[in-house]
Backbone of each chain as ProteinMPNN parsed JSONL, in Angstrom:
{"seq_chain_A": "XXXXXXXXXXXXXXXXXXXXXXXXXXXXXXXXXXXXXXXXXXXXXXXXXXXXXXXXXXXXXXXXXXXXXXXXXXXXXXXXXXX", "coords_chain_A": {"N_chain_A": [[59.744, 25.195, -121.494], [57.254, 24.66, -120.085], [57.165, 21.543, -120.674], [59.423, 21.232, -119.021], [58.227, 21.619, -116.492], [56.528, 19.635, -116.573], [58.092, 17.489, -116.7], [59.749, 17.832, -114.32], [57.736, 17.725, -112.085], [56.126, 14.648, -113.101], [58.609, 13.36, -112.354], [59.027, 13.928, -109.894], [56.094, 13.333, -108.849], [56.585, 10.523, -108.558], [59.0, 9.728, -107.52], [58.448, 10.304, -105.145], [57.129, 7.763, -103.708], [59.337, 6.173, -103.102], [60.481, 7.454, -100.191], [58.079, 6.894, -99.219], [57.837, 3.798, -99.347], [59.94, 3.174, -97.568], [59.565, 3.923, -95.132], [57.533, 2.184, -94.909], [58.633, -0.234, -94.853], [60.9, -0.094, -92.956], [59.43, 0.773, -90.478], [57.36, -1.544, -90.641], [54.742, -1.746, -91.148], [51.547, -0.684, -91.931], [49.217, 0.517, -91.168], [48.009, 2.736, -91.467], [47.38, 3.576, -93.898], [45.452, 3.529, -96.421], [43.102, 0.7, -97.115], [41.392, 0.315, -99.906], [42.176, 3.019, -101.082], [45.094, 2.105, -101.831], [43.866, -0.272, -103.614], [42.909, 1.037, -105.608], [44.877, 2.995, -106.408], [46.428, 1.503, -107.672], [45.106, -0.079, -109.062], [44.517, 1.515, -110.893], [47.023, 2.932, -111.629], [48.097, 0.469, -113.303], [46.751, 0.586, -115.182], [47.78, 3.044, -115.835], [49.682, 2.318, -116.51], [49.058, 0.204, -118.89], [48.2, 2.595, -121.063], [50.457, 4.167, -121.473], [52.223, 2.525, -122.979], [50.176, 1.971, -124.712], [49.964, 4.744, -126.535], [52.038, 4.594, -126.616], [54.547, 5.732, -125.025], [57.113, 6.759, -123.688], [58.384, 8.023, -121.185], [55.681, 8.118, -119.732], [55.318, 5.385, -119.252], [58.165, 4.51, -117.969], [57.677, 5.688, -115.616], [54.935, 4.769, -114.918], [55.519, 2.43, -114.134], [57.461, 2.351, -112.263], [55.857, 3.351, -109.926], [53.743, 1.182, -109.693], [55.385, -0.795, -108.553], [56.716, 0.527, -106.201], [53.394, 0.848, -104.617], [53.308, -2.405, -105.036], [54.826, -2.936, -103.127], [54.267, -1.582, -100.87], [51.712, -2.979, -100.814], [51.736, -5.012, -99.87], [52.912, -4.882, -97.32], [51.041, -3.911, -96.414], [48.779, -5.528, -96.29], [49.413, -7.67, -95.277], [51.09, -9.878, -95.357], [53.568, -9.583, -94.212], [53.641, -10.141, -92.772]], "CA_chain_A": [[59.438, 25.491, -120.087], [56.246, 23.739, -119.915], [57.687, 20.247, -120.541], [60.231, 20.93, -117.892], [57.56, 21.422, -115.63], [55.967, 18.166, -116.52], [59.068, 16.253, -115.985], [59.736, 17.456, -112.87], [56.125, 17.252, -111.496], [56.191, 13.515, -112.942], [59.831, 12.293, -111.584], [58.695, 14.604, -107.984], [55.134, 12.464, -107.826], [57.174, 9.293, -108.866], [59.834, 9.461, -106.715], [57.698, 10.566, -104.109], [56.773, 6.986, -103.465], [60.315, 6.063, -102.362], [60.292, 6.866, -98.9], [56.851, 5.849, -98.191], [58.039, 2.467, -99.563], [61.591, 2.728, -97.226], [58.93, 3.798, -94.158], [56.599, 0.745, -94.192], [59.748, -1.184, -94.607], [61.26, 0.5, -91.493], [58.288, 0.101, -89.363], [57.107, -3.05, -91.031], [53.758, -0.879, -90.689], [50.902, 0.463, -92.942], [48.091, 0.811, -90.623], [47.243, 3.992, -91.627], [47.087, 3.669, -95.788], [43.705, 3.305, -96.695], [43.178, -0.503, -98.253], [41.015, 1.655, -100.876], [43.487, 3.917, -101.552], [46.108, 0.784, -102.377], [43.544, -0.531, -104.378], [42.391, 1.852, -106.48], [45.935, 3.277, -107.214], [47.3, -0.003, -108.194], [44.725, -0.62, -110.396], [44.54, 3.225, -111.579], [48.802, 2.689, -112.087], [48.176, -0.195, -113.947], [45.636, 1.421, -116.622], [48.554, 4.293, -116.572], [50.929, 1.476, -117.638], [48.656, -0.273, -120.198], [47.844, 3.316, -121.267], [51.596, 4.281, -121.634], [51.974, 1.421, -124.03], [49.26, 2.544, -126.187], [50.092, 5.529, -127.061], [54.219, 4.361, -126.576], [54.775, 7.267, -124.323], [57.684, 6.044, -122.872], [58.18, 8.466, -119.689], [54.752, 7.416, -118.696], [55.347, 3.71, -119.264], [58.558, 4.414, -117.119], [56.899, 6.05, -114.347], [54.005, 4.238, -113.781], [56.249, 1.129, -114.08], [57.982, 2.231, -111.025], [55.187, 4.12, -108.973], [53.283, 0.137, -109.698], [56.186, -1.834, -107.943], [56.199, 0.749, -105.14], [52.563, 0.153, -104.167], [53.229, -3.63, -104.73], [55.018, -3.232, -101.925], [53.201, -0.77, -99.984], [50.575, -3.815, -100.469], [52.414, -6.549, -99.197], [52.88, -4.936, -95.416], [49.231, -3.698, -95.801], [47.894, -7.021, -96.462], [50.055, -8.484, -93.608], [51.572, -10.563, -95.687], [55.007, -9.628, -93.792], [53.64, -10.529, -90.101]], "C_chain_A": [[58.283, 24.621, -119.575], [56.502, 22.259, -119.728], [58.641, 19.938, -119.092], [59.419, 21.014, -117.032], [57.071, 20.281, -115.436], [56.449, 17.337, -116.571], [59.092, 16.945, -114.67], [58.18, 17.453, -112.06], [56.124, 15.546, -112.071], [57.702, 13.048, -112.194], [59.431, 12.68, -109.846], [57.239, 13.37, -107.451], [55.553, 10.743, -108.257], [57.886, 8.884, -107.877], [59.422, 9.547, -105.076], [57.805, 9.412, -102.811], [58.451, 5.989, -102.89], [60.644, 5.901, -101.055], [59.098, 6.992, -97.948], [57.094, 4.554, -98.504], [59.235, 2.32, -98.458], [60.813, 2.744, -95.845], [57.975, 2.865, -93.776], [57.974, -0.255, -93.993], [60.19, -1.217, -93.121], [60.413, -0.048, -90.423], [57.38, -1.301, -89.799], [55.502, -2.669, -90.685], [52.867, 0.12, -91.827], [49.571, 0.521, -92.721], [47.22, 1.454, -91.255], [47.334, 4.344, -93.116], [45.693, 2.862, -95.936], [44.031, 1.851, -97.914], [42.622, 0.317, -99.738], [41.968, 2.054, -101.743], [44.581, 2.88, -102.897], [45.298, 0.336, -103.636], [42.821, 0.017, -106.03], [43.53, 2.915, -107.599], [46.384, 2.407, -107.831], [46.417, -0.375, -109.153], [44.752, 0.778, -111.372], [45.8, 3.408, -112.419], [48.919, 1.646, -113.296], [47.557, -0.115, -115.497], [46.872, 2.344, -117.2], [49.754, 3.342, -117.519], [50.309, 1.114, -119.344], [48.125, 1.517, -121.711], [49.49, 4.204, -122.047], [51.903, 3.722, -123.112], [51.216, 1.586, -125.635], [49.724, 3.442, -126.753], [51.759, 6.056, -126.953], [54.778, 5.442, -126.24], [56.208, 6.496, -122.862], [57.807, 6.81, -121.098], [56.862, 7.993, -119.041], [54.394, 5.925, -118.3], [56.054, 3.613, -117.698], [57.961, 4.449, -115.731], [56.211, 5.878, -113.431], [54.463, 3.069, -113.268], [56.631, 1.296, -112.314], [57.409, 2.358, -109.763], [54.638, 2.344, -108.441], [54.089, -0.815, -108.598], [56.233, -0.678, -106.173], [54.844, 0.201, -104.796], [52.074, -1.205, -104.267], [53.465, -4.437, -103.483], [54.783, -2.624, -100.761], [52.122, -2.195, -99.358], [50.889, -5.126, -99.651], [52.488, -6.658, -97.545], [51.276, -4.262, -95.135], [48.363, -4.67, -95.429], [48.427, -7.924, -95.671], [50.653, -9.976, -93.794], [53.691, -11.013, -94.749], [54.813, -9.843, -92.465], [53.76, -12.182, -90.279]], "O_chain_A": [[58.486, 23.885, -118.609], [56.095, 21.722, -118.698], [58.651, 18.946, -118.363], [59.805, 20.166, -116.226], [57.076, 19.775, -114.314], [55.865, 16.254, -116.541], [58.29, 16.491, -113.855], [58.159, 16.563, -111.211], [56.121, 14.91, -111.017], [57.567, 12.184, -111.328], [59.526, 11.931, -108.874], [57.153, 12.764, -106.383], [54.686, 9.871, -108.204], [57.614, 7.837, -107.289], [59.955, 9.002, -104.109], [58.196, 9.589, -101.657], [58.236, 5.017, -102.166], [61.001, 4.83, -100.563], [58.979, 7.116, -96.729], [56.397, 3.858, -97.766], [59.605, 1.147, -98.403], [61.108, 1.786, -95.131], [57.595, 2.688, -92.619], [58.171, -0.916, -92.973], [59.933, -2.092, -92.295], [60.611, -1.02, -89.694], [56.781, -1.93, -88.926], [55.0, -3.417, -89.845], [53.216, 1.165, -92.376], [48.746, 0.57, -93.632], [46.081, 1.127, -91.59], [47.354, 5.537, -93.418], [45.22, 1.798, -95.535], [44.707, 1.803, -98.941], [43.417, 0.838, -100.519], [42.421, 1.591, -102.79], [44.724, 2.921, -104.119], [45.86, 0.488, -104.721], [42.439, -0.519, -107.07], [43.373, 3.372, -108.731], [46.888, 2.789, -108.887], [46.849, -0.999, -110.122], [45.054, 0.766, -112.565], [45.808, 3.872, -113.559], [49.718, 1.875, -114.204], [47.883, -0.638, -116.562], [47.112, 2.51, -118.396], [50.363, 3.512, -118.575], [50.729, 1.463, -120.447], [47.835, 1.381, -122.899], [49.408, 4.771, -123.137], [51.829, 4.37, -124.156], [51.457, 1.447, -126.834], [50.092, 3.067, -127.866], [52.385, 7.107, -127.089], [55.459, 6.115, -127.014], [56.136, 6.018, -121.73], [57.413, 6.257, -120.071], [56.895, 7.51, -117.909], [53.614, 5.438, -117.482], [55.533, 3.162, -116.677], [57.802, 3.519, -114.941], [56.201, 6.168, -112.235], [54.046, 2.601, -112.209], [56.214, 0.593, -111.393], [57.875, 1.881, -108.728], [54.873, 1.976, -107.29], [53.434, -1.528, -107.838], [55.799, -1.17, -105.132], [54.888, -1.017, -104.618], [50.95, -1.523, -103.877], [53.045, -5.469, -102.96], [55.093, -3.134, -99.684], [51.813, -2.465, -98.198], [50.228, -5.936, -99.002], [52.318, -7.599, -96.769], [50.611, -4.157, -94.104], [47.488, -4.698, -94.564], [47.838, -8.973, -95.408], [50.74, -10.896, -92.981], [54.49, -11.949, -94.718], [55.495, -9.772, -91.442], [53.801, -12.908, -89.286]]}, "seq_chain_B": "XXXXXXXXXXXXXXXXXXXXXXXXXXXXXXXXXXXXXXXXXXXXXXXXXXXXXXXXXXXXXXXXXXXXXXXXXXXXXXXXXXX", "coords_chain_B": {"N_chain_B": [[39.602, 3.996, -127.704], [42.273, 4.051, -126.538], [42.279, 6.687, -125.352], [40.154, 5.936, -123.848], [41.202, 4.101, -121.887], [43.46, 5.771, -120.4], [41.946, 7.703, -119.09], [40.04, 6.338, -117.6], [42.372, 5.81, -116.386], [43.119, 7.997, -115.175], [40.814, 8.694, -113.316], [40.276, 6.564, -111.268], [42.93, 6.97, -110.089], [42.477, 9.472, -109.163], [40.509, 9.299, -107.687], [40.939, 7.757, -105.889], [42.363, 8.751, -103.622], [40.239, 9.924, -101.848], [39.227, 7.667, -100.217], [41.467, 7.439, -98.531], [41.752, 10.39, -97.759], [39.291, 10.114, -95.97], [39.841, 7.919, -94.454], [41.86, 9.172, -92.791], [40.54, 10.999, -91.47], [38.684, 10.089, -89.864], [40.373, 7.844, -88.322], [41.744, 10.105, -87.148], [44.736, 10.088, -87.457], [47.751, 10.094, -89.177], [50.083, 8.604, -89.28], [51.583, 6.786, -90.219], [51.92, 7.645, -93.188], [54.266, 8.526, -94.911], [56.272, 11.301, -94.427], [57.776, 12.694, -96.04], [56.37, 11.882, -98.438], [54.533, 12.69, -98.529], [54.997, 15.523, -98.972], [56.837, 15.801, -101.316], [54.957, 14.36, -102.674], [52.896, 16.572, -102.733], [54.568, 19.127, -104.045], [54.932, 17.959, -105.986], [52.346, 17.687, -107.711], [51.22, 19.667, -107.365], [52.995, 21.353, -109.424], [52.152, 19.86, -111.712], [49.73, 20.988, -111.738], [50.48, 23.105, -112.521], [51.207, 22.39, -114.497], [49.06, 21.831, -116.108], [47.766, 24.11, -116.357], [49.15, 24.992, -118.011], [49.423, 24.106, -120.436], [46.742, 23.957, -120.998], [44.755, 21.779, -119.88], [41.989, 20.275, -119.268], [41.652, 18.276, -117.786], [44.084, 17.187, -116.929], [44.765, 19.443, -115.008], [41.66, 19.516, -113.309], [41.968, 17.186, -112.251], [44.808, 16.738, -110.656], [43.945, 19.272, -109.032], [42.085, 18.329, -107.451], [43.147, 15.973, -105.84], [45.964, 17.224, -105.073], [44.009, 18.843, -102.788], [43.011, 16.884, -101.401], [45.849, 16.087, -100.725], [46.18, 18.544, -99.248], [44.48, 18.046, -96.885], [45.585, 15.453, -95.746], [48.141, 15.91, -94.963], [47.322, 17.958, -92.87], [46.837, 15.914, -91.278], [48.813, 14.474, -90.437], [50.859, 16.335, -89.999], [50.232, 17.551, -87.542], [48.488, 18.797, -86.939], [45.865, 18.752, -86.241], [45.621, 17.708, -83.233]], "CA_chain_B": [[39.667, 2.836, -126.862], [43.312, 4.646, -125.69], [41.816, 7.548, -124.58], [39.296, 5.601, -122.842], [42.094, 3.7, -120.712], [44.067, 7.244, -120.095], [40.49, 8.119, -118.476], [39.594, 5.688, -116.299], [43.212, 5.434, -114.909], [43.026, 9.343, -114.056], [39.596, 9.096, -112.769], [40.724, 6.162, -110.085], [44.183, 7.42, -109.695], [42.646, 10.692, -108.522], [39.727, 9.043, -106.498], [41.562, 6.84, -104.833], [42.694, 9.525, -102.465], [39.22, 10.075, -101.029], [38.948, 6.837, -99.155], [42.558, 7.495, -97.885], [41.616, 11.288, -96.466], [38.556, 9.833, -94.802], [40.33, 6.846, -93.314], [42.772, 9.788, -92.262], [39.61, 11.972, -90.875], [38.13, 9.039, -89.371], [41.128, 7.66, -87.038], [42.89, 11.345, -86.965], [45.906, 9.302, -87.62], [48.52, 9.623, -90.5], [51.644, 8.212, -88.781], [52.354, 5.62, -91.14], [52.089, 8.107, -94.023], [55.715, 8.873, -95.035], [56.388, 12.741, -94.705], [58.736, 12.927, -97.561], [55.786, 11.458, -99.574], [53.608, 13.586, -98.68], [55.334, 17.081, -99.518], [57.353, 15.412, -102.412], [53.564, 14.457, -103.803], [52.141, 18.103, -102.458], [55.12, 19.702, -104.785], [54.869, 17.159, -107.749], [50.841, 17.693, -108.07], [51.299, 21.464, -107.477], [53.427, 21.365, -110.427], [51.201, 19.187, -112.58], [48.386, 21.681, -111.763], [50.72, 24.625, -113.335], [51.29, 21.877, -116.323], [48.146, 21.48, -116.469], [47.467, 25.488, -116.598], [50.209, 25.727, -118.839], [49.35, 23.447, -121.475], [45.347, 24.736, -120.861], [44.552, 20.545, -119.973], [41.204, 20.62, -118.371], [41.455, 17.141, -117.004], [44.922, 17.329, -115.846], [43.958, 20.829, -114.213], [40.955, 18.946, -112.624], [42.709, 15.691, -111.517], [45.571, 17.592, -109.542], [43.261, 20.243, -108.124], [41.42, 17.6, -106.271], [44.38, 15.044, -105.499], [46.107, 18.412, -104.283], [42.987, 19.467, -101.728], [43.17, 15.983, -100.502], [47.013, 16.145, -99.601], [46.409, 19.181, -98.006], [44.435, 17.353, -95.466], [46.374, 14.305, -95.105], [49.155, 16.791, -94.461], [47.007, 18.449, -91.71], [46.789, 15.427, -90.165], [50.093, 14.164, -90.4], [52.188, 17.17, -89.576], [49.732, 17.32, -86.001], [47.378, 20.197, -86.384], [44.74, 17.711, -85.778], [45.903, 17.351, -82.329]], "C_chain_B": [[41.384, 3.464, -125.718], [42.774, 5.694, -124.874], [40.655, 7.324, -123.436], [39.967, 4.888, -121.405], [42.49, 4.826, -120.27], [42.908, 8.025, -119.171], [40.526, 7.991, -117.77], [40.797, 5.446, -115.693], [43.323, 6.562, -114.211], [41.919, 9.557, -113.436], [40.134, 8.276, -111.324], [41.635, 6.45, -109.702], [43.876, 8.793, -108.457], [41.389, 10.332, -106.896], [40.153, 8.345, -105.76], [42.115, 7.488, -103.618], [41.487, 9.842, -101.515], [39.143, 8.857, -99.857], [40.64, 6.964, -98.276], [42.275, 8.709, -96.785], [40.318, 10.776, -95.497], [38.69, 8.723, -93.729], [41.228, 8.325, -92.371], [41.652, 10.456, -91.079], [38.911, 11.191, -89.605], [39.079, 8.572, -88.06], [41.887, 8.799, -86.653], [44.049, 10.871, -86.78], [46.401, 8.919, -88.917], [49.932, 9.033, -90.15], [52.11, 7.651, -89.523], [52.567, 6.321, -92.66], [53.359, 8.772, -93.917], [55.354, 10.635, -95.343], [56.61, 13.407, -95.479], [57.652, 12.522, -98.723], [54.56, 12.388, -99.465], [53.945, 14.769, -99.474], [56.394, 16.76, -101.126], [55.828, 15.249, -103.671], [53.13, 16.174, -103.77], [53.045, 18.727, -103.316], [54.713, 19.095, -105.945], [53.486, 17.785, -108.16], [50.59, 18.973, -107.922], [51.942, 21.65, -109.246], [52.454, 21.069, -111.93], [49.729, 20.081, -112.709], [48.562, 23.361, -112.376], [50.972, 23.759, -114.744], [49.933, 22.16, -117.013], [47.481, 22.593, -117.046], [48.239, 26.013, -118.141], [49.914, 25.276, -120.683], [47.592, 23.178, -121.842], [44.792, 22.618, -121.117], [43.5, 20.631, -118.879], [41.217, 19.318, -117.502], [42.494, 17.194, -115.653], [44.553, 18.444, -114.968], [42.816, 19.574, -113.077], [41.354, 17.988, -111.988], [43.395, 16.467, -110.392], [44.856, 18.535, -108.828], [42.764, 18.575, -106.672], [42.313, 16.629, -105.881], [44.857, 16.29, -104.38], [45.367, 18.923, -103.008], [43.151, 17.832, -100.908], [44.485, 16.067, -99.984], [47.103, 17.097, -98.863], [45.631, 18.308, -97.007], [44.698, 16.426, -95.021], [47.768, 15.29, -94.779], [48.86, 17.322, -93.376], [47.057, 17.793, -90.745], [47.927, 14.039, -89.708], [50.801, 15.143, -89.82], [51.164, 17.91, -87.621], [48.52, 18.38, -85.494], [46.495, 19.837, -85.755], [44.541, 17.507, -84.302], [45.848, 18.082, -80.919]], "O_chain_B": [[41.508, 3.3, -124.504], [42.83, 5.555, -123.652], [40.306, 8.07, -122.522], [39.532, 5.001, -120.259], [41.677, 5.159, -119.407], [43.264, 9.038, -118.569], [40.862, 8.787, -116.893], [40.744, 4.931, -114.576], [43.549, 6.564, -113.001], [41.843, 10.658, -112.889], [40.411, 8.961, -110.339], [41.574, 6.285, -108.484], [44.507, 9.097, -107.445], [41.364, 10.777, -105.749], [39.576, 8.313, -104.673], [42.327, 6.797, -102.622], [41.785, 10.028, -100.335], [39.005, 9.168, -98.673], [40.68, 6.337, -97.217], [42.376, 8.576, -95.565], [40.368, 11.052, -94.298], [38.088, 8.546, -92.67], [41.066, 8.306, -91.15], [41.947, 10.396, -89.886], [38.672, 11.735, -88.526], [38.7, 8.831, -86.918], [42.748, 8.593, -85.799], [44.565, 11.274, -85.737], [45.991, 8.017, -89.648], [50.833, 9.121, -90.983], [53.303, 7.897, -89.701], [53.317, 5.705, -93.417], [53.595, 9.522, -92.969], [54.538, 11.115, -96.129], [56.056, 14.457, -95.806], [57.959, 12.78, -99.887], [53.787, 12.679, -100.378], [53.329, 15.051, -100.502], [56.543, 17.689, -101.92], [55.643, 15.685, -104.807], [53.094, 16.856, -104.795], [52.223, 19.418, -103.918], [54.165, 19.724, -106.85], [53.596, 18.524, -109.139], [49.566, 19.394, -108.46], [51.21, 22.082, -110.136], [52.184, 21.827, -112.862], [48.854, 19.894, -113.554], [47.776, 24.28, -112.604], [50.951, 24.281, -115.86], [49.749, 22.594, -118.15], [46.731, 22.433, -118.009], [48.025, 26.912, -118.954], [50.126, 25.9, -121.723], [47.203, 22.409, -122.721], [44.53, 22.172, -122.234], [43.824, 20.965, -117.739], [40.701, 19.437, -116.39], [42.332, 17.224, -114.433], [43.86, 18.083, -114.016], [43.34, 18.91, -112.183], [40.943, 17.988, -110.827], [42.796, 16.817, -109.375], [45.3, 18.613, -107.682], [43.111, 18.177, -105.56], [41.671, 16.334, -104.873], [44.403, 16.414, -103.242], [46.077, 19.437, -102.144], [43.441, 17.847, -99.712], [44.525, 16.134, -98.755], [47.829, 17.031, -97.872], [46.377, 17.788, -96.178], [44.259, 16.169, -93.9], [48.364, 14.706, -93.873], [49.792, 17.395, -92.576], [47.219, 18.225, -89.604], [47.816, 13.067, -88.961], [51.531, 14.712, -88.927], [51.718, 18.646, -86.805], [47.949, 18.661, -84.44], [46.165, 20.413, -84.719], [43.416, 17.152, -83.951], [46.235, 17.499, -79.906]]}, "name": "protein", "num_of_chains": 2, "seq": "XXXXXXXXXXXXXXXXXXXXXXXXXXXXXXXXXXXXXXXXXXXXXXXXXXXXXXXXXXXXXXXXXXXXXXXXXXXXXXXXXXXXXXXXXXXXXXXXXXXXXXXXXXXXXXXXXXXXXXXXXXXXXXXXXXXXXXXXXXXXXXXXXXXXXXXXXXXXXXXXXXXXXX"}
């Protein structure tokens, strides 16, 4: 029971990131995401990867793998790379 | 040295939401924050805060509490109370 909780609480704040990635797309728009924020998850995501790794935990390898490529591209219309 | 990465990515993972609710507090503007990512995170990190109960994890417990208190108020000021 416990485990099932802690898959779905990780695939729910994983997947999460879905359609806030499909809504900057949409509006080509991420005014209102704190640079901060971006930067501090993305490097925070990236610890969870190298952290994954270590201790060869594969669901959290997966996870952060994917959460990482969302806010790659979260960062891309933050940073105005798409204007 | 693992447990020291596993650390510092839940310490920025979880602070990284502070400069997001005070950009939020600051322009009273979450428009660009996806809705679905909000209450998809607000369930996931609810969850993670009964894993966290469940599996007596004082960090996780602590991480999600305060992640959690921040999406409630990027939720407040996304869904228009603010207004």
């Amino acid at each position: 029971m416990g485990e099932l909780i802690g898959s779905l609480a990780a695939v729910l704040t994983t997947c999460a990131f879905f359609p806030q990635v499909l809504k900057c797309v949409k509006t080509k728009s991420a005014e209102d995401l704190s640079a901060a924020w971006l930067l501090m998850m993305g490097f925070g995501i990236f610890l969870w990867v190298v952290y994954g790794l270590w201790i060869a935990s594969f669901p959290i390898l997966l996870s952060n793998i994917v959460i990482f490529v969302c806010l790659i591209v979260l960062m891309y219309y933050k940073f105005g790379m798409a204007r």
